[in-house]
N, C-alpha and C positions, 0 to 999 in steps of 0.2 A: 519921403518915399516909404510905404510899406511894402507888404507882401504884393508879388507883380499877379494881377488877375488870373496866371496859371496855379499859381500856385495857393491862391485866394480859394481856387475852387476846388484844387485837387484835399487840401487839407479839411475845406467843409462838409466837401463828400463823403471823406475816410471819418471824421470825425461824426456826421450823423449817421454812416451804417455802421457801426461803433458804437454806439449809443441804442440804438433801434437790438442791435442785437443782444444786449442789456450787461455788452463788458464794459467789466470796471477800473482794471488796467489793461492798456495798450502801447504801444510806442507810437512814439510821433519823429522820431530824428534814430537814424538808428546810426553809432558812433564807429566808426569801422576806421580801424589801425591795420595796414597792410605791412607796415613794418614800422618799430618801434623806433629803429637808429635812428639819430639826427647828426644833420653837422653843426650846429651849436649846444652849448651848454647855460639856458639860462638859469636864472636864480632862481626863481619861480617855481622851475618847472621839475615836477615828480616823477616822470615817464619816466625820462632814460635813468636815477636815479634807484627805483625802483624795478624797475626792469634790464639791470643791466646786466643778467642770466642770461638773457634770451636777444639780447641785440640782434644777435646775425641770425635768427629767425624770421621769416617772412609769412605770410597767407600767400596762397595760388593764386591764381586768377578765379579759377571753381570756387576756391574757396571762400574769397571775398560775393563771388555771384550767388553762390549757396546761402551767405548769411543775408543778402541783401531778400532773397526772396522768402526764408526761413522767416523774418521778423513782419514782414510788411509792410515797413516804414513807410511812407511816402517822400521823408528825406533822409538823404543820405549824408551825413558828415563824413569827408575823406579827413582823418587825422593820423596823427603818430605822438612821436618821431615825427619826418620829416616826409611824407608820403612821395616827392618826386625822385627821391633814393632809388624807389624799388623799379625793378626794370620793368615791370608790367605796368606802369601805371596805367599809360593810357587806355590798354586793354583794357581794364577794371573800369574806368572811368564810361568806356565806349559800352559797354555793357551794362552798366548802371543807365545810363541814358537811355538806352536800347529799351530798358523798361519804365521808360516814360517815370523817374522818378529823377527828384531836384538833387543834386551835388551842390552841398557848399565843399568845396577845396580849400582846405585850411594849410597854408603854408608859411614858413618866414621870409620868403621872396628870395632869397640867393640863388635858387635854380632857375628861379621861373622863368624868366624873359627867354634864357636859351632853351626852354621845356615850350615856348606857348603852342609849337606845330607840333604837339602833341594831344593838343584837345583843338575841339571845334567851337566858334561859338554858337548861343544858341536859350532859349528861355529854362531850360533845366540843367545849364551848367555856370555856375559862377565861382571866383576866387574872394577866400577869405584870408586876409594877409593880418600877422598878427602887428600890433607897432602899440608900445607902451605907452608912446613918451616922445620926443624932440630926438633928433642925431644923439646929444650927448649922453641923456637918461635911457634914452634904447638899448644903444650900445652898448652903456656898460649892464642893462640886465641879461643881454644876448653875449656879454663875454668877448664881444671881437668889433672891431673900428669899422667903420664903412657900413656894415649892416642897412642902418637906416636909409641912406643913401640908397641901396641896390635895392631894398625894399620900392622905394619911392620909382625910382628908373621903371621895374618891372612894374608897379601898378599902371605906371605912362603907358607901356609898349603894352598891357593886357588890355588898356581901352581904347588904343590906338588900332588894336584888330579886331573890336568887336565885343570882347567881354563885358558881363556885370561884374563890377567889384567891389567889395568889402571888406573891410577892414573891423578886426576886434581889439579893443583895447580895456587893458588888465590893470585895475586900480591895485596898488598899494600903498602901504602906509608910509608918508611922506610925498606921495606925488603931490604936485602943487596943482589947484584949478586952472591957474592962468595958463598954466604949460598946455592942459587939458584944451582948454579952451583956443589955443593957438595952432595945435597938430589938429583939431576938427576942421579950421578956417583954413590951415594949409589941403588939408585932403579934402576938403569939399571945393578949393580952388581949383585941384587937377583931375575934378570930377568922377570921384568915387561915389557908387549910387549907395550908399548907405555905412552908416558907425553902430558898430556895436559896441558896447560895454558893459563891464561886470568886476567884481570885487575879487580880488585873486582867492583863491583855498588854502588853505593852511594844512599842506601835506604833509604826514609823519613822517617824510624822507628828506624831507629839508630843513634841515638845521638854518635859519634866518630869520630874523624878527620882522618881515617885511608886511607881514598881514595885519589887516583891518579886524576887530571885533566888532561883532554884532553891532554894538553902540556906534563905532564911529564908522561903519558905513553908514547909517543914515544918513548924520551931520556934512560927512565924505560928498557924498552923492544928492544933496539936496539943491547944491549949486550947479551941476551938472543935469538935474534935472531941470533948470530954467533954462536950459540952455535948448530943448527941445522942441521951441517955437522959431530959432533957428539955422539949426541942422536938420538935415535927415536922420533919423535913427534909423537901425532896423528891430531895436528892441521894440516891443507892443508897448502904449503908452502904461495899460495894468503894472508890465515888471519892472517900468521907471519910477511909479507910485511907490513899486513894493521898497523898492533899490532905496527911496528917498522917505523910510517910513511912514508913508501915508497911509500904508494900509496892509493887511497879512496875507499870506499868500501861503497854500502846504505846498510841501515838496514831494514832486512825483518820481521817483528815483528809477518807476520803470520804464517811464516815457523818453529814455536818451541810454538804452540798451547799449553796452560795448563790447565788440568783435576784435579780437586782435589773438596773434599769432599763439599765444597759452589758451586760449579757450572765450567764452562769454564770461567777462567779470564780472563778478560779484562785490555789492550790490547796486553799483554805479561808477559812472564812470571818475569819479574822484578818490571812493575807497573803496580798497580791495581786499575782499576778506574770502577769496578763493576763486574759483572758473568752473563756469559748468561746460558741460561738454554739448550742450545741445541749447534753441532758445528757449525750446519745451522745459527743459531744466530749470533753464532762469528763472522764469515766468511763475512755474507753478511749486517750485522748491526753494525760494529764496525767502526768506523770515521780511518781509518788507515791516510789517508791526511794528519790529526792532530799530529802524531807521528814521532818519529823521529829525529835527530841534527837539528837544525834551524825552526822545527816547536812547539818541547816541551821541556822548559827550566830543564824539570828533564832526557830528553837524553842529553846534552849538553855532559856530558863525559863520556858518556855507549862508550865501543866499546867490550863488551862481547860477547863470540863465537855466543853463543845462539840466537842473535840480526845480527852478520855477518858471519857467517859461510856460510851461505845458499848463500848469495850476492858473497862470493869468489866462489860457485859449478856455479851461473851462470853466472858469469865473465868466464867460461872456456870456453862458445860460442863463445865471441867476441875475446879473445886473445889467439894466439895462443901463444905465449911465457909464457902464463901460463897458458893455457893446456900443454906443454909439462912438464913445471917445476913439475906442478900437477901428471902427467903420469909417470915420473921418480920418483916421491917422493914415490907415491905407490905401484911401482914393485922392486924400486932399494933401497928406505928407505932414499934417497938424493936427 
């Protein structure tokens, strides 16, 4: 399965008056944290680590609706922390919708199933549920027993009433294929419409040697990418190429904009090297030159969706051999 034909066309359209109007950066995903807090602590993960100033911080309701209209994303990633913490969610969420723009909901699944009569379903709202790994590998990167489990339950009850659901899953160093290959076969058995994946970051705030360099994600992901004749992915076939060294891809660092309660980080949503207070700030005051593989030694081995996703949508002007791969991936699922 790819992109659902709403959102096939909404993205075409933003991306050709875009083009036409002869900008050179835009956002495509715009990353919005309504609050940082989470109730897990995984290994992986940089937020609450790095943010642990401002936990009991929130965005409004305004204020999440202000960023959403200020950037003009066409989607909208709900992330954190733990985004069904905040008590407004569904507000935010009702009003994102309101303006006909896609919500992925990114969640670790312990809220969800008692949260779903909080959203409606419907073609611009789905859940992204994160899962590593098998019960045991989950677990222990989520820090607490059962996880995976409740995980698993809420994806049941979220398609049981109507949702799309997705799942991303976060390569590190030591995951086994076969594990890989066995959590895809179980969650495409309880009919999750789509897998993401991508290679974890190597945040300056976590002390663990759990990351991939550059080198060995290809080798990583090269068995994973045969794997895409059958599962669904939701990744574009372009950023499985990229994932599995077949081919380069630049990093767009403005195309995945982040909103969260200190301000619009700077200069993406992996490194933070300040907040502006406006997206006009972002946009037109942040050194992008400076970023990136061979300009800053902490992308040297990002190749995260968030950072290339956007690079593979407009790799589809220049090649056609991958716009058509693209065009079949998302009407025929291959």
């Amino acid at each position: 399965m790819g992109f659902s034909w709403h959102l096939s066309f909404s993205l075409a359209r933003y991306l050709v008056a875009n083009k036409l109007r002869g900008r050179k950066r835009f956002p495509l995903v715009l990353m919005l944290e309504p609050t940082l807090r989470c109730n897990l602590s995984c290994d992986g993960c940089g937020r609450i680590r790095e943010y642990r100033d401002v936990l009991g911080q929130m965005l409004s309701v305004e204020e999440c609706l202000a960023a959403v209209d200020d950037s003009g994303a066409p989607v909208v990633s709900i992330t954190g922390g733990e985004p069904l913490l905040h008590p407004e969610i569904g507000r935010i969420v009702d009003g994102i919708v309101a303006r006909k723009r896609f919500v992925h909901f990114c969640t670790n699944g312990l809220l969800l199933e008692e949260s779903l009569d909080k959203f409606k379903p419907g073609p611009y709202m789905r859940f992204v549920l994160h899962l590593d790994g098998l019960a045991e590998s989950h677990d222990r990167f989520a820090g607490r027993r059962g996880v995976f489990d409740t995980a698993v339950s809420a994806i049941k009850a979220a398609k049981r009433a109507g949702f799309l659901v997705f799942t991303n899953t976060t390569i590190y160093k030591g995951t086994r294929f076969e594990e890989v290959e066995r959590l895809f076969s179980l969650l495409s058995q309880i009919g999750v419409d789509g897998l993401m994946v991508a290679p974890a970051f190597s945040y300056e705030a976590v002390n663990s040697d759990v990351f991939l360099s550059r080198q060995e994600i290809g080798s990583v992901f090269e068995p994973i990418y045969r794997l895409r004749k059958r599962f669904r992915f939701y990744n574009t076939p372009v950023y499985l190429e990229f994932l599995a060294g077949k081919r380069e891809l630049a990093c767009t660092p403005w195309s995945n904009p982040t909103r969260n309660p200190k301000g619009w980080k700077m200069p993406c949503y992996l490194i933070t090297d300040g907040h502006r207070q406006s997206f006009q700030e972002l946009m037109e005051e942040t050194p992008w030159e400076k970023y990136g593989v061979g300009n800053d030694p902490r992308c040297a081995n990002c190749m995260v969706h968030c950072g290339f996703e956007a690079g593979a949508l407009d790799e589809l002007g220049s090649s056609l051999p991958a716009l058509w791969r693209t065009v079949r991936w998302n009407f025929f699922g291959r």
